[in-house]
C-alpha positions in Angstrom: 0.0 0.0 0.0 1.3 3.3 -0.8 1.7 5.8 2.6 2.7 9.1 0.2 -0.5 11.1 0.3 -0.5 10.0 4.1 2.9 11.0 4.4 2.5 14.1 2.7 -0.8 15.3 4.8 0.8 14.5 8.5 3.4 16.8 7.1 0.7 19.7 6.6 -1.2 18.9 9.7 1.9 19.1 11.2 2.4 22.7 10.2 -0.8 24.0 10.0 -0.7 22.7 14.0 1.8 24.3 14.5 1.3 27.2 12.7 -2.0 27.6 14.8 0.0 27.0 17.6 2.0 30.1 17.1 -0.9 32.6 16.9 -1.8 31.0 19.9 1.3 31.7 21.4 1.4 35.2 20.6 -1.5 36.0 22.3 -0.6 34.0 25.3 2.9 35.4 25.8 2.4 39.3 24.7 -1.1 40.5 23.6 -3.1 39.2 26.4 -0.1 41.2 28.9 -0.2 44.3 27.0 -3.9 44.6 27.1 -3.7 43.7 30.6 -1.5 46.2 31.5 -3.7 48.9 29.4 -6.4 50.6 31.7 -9.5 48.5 31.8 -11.5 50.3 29.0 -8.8 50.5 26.6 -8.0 46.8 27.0 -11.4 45.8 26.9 -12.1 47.8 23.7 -9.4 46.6 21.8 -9.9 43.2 22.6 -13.5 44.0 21.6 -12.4 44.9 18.5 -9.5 42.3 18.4 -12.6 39.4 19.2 -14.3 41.2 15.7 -11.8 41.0 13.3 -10.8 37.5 14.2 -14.1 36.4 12.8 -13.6 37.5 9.7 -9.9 35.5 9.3 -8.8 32.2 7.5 -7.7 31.7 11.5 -10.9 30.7 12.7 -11.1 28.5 9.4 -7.9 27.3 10.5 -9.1 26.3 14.0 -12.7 24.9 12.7 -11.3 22.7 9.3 -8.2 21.5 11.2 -11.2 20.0 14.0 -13.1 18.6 11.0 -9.3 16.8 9.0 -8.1 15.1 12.1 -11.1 13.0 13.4 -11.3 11.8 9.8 -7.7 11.4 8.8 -7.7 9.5 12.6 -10.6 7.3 11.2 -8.5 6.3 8.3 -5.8 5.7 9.4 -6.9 3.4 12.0 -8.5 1.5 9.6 -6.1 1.5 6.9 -2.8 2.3 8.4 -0.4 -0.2 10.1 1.6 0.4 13.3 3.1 3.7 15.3 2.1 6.0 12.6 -1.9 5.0 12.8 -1.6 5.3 16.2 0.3 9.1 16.2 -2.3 10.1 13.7 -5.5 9.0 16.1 -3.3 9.9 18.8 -3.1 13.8 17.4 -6.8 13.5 16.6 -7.5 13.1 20.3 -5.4 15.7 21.2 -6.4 18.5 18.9 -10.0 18.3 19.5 -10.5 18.5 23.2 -7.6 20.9 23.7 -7.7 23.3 20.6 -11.4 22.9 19.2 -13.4 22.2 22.0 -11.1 24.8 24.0 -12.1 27.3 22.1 -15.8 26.5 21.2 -16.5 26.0 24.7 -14.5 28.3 26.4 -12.5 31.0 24.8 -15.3 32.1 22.4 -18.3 31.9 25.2 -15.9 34.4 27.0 -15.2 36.8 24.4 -19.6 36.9 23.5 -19.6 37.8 27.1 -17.0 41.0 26.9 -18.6 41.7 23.4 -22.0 42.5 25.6 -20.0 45.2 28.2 -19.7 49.0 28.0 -15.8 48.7 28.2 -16.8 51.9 30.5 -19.0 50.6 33.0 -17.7 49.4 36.5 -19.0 45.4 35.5 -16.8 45.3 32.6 -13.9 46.3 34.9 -14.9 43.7 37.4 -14.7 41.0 34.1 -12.0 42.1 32.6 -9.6 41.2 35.5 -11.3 38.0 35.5 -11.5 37.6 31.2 -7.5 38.4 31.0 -6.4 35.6 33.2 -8.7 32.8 32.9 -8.9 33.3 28.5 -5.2 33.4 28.9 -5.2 30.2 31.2 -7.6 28.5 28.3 -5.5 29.9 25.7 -2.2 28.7 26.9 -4.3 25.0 26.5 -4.9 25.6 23.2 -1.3 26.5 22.1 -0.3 23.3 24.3 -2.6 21.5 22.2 -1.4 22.7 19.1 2.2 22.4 19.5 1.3 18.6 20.6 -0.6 17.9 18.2 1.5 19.2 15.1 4.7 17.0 16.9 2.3 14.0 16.8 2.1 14.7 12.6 5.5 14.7 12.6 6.0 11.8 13.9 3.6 10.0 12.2 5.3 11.7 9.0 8.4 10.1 10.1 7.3 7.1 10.8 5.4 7.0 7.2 8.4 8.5 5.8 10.3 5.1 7.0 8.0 2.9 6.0 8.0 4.4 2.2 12.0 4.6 2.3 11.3 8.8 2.1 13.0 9.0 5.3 15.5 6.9 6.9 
């Protein structure tokens, strides 16, 4: 059986993991602490805005087809794929989607709705803000975990396909 188109989309999921990863990492390590050291309404309205703009990316298609690849590409290969690589392929499947999709469906995105709804003025939004930054930062540092586990899982899995087709080795 040939493992080449297998081979050849670990190594993309792999990226694009990664790759989704990074933008999580950003935000984790500098935007979330500059808006956070902004005054209360000015970090709240740009995150607003930030929470806006993201809707209208190929990020949020990156999040939502990468969720709807891996459980199928997992399905195949357990089915049709032999030894370590099947199992890094499910194995990255069952990471991505609690930790990255589910992460964000569940929690990130229900949090940034509720900041959407406050006057970045009023004395509530204050109160949620302090509360938004560290706990969306706390689910997004999950997410980039995710990611960054994930893609390594591709990898892997490429490597291991790579071997088996003499690609790699």
């Amino acid at each position: 059986m040939s493992y080449h188109w297998s081979l050849y989309l670990c190594v993309f999921l792999a990226l694009w993991a990664m790759l989704t990863g990074g933008v999580f990492k950003a935000f984790s390590e500098f935007v979330m602490r500059g808006l956070a050291q902004a005054e209360p309404v000015s970090g709240i309205a740009a995150m607003q805005g930030i929470n806006r703009t993201v809707l209208r990316t190929e990020f949020v298609f990156a999040i939502l087809a990468l969720g709807a690849i891996t459980p199928g590409f997992a399905l195949y290969a357990y089915f049709a794929l032999d030894g370590t690589a099947a199992v890094l392929i499910v194995a990255a499947a069952a990471v991505y989607l609690p930790s990255a999709l589910f992460m964000t469906v569940l929690g990130n995105v229900p949090m940034n709705n509720r900041l959407d709804r406050v006057d970045p003025a009023s004395a509530e939004a204050a109160e949620y803000w302090a509360h938004y930054v560290s706990r969306w930062t706390a689910l997004n540092h999950f997410r980039m975990l995710g990611c960054i586990v994930t893609g390594t899982l591709y990898a892997l899995a490429a490597l291991e396909l790579g071997a088996a087709t003499g690609r790699v080795g």
